[in-house]
C-alpha positions in Angstrom: -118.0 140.7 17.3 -116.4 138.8 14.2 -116.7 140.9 11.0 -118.4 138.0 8.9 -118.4 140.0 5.7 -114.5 139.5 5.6 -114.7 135.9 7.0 -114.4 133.8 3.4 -115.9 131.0 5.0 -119.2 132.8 6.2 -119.9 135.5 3.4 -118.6 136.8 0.4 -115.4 139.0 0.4 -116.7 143.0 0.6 -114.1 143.5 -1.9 -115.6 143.1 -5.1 -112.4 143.7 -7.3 -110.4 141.3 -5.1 -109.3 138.2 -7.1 -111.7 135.0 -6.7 -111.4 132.7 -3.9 -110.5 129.1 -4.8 -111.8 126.1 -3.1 -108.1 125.3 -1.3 -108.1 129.7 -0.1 -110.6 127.8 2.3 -110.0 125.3 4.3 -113.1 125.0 5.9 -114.9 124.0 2.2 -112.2 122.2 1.4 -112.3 119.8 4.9 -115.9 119.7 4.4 -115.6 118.4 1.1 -113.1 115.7 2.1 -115.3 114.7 4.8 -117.8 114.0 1.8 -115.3 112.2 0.2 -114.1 109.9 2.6 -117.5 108.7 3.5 -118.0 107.8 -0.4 -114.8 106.2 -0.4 -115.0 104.4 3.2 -118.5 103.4 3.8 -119.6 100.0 3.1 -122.2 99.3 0.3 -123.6 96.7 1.9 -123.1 93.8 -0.5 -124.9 96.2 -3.2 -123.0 96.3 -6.9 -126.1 99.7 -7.6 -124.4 101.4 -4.5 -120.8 100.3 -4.9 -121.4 101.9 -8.4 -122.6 104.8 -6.8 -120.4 105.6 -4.8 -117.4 105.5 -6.9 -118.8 107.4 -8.9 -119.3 110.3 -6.7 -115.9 110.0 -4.8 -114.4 109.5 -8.2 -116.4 112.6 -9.3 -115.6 114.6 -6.1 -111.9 114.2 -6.3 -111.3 115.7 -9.4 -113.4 118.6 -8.5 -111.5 119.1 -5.6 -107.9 118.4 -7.8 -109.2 120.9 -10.0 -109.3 123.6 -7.1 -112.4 125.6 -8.6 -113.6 129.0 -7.6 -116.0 129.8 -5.0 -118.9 131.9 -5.5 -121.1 132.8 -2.3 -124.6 133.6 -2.4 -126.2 135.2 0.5 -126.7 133.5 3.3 -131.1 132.9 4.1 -132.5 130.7 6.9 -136.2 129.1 6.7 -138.2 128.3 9.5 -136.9 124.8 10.0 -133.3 126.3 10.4 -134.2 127.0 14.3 -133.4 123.1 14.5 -130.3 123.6 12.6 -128.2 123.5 16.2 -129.5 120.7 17.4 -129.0 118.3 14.8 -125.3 119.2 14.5 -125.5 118.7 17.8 -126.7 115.0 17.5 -124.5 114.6 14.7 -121.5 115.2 16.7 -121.9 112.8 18.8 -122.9 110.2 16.2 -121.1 107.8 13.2 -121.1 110.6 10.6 -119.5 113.1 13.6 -116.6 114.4 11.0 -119.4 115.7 8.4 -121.3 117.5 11.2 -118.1 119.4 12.7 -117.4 120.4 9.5 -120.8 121.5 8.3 -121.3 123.5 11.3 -117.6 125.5 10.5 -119.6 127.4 7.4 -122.9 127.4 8.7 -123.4 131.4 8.5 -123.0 130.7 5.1 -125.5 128.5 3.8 -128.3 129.6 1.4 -131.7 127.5 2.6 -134.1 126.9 -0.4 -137.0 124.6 -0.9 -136.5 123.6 -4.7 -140.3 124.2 -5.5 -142.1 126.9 -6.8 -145.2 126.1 -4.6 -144.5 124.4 -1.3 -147.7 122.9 1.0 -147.8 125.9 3.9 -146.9 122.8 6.6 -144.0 121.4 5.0 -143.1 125.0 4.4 -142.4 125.2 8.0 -140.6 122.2 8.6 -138.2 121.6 5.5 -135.5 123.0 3.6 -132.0 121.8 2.1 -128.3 123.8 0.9 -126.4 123.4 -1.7 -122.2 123.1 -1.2 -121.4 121.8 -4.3 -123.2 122.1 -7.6 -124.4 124.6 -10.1 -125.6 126.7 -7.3 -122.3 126.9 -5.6 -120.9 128.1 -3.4 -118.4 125.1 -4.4 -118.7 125.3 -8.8 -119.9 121.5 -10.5 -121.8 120.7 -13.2 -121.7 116.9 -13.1 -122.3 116.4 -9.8 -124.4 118.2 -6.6 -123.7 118.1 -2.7 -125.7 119.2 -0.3 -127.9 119.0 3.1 -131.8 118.3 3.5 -133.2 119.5 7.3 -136.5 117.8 8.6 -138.0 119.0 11.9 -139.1 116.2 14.2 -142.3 114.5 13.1 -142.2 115.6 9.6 -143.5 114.0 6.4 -142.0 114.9 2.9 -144.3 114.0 0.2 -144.2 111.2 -2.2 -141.4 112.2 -5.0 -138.8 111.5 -7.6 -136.2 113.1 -10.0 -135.6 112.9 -13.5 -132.3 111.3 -14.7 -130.9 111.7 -11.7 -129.1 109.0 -9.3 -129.6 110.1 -5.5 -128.4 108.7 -2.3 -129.1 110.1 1.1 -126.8 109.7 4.1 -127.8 110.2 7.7 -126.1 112.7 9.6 -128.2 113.2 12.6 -131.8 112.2 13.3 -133.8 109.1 12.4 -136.2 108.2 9.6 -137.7 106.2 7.5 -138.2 106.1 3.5 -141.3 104.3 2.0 -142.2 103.8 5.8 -140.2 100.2 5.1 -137.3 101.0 7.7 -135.5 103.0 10.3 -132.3 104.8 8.9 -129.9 105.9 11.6 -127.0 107.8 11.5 -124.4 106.9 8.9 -126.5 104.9 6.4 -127.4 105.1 2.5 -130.0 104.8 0.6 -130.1 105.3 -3.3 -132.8 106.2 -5.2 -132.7 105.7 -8.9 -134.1 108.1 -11.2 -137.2 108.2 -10.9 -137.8 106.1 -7.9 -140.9 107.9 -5.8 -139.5 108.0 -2.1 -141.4 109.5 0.8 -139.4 110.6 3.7 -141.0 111.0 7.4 -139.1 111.7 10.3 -138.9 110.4 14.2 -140.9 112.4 16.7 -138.7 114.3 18.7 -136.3 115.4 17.2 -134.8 117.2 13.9 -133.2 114.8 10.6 -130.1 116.2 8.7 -129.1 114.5 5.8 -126.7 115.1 3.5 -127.0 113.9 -0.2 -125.2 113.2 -3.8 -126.9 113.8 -7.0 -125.5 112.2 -10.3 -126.2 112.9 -13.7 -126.2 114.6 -17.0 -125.1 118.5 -16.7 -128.6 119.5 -18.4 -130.5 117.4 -15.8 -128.4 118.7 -12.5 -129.1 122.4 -13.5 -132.6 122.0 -14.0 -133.6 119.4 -12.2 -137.5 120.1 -12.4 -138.2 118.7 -9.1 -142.2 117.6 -8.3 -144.0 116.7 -5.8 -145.9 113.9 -6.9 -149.6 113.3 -5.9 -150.7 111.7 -3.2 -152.2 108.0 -3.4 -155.9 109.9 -2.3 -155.8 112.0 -4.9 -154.6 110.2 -7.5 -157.2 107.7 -6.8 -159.9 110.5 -6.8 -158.5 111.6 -10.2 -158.5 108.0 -11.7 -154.8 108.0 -12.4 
């Protein structure tokens, strides 16, 4: 059995008085990054000056971060229900257009932290959502201007109507298919950017799981406390008189 708590790409060193671990000490993080990277750097923005913008300024972003080698800081690993289909979207993703991200994903896997971002999360969704963060205030990779990560969906899931606050999104299918606004199927290897505060609803296809990683831009204040909300639905807005 592999001794995880001495694997620097799965958990924290045991050593507590050893010297920090830097982003190029692992090259798992460090490929995983680049993967990020290239795809901000290679994929097409579709005739779009917005995403064009975007996107250099998240590779432009991510570059220096990675020139700037920063320390790693791991938190302990936690798992959420939806996690169980965790395998088989890497699985997907591996065989798809964004196969390099996948691979490299899967390398740190033990390692991720799984959160849901809200202080009170609907019981259903609860059961069949949760994202990690790589790169950001939250680590494990240091940043305070920008934030990488990875949103799971189980099959035949709906994420509520929401938006953020000064911040500049963009989702990028890894595995899965799904739809935003219910206005189109996104397959593997698109983008979609959301402004700040553009509402987006996310559902998901019906048999199997959605992974999708994202990139968050904005001001240092707004990245670390991003105040996420889950906005109300149409119903009961409407029964409210908003």
């Amino acid at each position: 059995m592999t001794d995880t708590q001495n694997d620097p790409a799965t958990a924290c060193p045991a050593d507590p008085t050893a010297p920090a671990l830097r982003l190029h000490d692992v090259p798992d993080w460090l490929y995983l990054l680049r993967e990020f990277e290239a795809l901000y750097r290679h994929g097409s923005a579709g005739g779009a000056r917005a995403i064009r913008s975007h996107r250099k300024r998240v590779r432009d972003t991510l570059s220096a971060i990675i020139d700037a080698n920063p320390e790693l800081t791991f938190r302990d690993p936690h798992a959420k229900p939806v996690t169980a289909h965790l395998g088989r979207a890497l699985d997907r993703g591996e065989r798809g257009a964004v196969a390099g991200l996948s691979r490299a994903l899967s390398r740190v896997a033990g390692a991720l932290t799984w959160e849901y971002g809200y202080e009170k999360v609907p019981k259903a969704l609860a059961r069949k959502y949760a994202y990690c963060e790589v790169l950001g205030p939250r680590g494990p990779v240091k940043a305070e201007r920008l934030i990488l990560g990875f949103v799971l969906f189980a099959p035949a899931t709906t994420y509520p109507q929401h938006s953020h606050k000064e911040i500049e999104e963009s989702y990028i299918s890894v595995s899965g298919d799904w739809s935003e606004n219910e206005v189109a199927v996104h397959a593997p290897g698109s983008l979609i950017l959301n402004r700040p505060g553009d509402e987006h609803r996310i559902t998901t296809a019906e048999l199997d799981p959605c992974l999708l990683a994202y990139a968050w831009v904005g001001a240092e204040s707004s990245l670390a406390a991003p105040g996420m909300k889950l906005t109300a639905t149409r119903k009961a807005r409407m029964a409210s008189g908003i």
